[in-house]
C-alpha positions as CSV (number, residue, x, y, z in Angstrom):
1,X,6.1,-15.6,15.8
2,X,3.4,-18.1,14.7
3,X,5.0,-21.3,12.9
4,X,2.5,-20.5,10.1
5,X,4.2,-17.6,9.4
6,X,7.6,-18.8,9.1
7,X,9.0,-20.8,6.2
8,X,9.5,-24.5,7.0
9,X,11.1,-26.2,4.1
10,X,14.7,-25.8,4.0
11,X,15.4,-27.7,1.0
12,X,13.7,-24.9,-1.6
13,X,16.1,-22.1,-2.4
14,X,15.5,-18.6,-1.4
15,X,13.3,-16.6,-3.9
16,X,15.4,-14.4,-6.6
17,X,14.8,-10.9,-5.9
18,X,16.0,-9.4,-9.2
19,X,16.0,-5.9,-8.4
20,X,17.5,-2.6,-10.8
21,X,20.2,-0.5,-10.3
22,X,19.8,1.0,-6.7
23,X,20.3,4.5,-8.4
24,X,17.5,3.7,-10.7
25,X,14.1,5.5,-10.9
26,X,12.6,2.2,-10.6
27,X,14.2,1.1,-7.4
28,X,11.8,1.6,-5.3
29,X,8.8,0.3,-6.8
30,X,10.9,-3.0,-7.3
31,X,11.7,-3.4,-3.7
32,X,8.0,-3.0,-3.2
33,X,7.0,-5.6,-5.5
34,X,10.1,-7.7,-3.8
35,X,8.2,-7.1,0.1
36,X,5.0,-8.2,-1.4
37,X,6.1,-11.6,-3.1
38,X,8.4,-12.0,-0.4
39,X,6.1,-12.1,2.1
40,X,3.9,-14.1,0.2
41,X,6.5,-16.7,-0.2
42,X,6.9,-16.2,3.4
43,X,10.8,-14.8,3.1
44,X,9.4,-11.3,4.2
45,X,13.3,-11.0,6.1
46,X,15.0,-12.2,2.7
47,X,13.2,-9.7,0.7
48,X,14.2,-6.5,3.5
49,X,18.0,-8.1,3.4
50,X,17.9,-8.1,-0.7
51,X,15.8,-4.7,-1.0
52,X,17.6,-2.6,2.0
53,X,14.0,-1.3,2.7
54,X,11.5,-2.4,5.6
55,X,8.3,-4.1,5.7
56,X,6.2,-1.1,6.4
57,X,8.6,1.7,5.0
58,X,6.7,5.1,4.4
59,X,9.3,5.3,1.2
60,X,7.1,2.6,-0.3
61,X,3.7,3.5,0.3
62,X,3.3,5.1,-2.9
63,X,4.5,2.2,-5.1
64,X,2.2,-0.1,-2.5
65,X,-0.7,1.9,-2.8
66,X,-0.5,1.2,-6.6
67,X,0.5,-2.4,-6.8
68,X,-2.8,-2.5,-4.3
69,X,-5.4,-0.5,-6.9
70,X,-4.2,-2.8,-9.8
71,X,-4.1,-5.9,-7.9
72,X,-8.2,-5.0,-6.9
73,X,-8.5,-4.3,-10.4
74,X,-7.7,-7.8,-11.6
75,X,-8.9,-9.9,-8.5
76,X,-5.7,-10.7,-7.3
77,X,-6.8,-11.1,-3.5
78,X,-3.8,-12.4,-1.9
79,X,-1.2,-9.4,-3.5
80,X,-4.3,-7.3,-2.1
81,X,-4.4,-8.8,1.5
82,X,-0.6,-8.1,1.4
83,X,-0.7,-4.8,0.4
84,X,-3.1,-4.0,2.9
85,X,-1.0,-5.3,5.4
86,X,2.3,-3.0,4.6
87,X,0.1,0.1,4.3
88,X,-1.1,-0.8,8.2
89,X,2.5,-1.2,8.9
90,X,3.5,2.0,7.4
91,X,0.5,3.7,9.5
92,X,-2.6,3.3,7.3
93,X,-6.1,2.7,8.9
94,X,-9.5,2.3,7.5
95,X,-8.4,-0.2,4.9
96,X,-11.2,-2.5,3.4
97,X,-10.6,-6.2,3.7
98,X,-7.3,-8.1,4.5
């Protein structure tokens, strides 16, 4: 794996991933949410460890897929480029951009 990818600084605690009730209706969509800032924090394995779901889990898509529209919707191009990237994960082609 490229060093780029991987988080250097050791000093900086891991990111909080407060997440609902696993029984909740809401789980899911959290843990997507989790993925996504996870990986944007670099801590992609920390947010699968504190979710119990994968990078790329067809589960998710949904709750991706939405986080994806909104975050077009308000120019937010990195939580875009990252969405992009679990939907190819999970088997998505022909997204634009990423």
């Amino acid at each position: 794996m490229s060093r780029a990818f991987v988080k250097q600084d050791r000093d900086e605690p891991p990111p909080d991933y407060r997440l609902p009730d696993p029984g909740s209706d809401y789980y899911d969509e959290a843990c997507a949410w989790a993925l996504v800032m996870g990986a944007d924090e670099g801590d992609t394995r920390g947010a699968e460890s504190a979710t119990g779901r994968r990078w790329g889990e067809a589960r998710l898509v949904p709750h991706i897929r939405a986080i994806l529209g909104k975050a077009e919707a308000e120019d937010q191009y990195r939580v875009a480029q990252l969405c992009r990237r679990f939907l190819r994960a999970a088997g998505y082609s022909g997204l634009q951009g990423g």
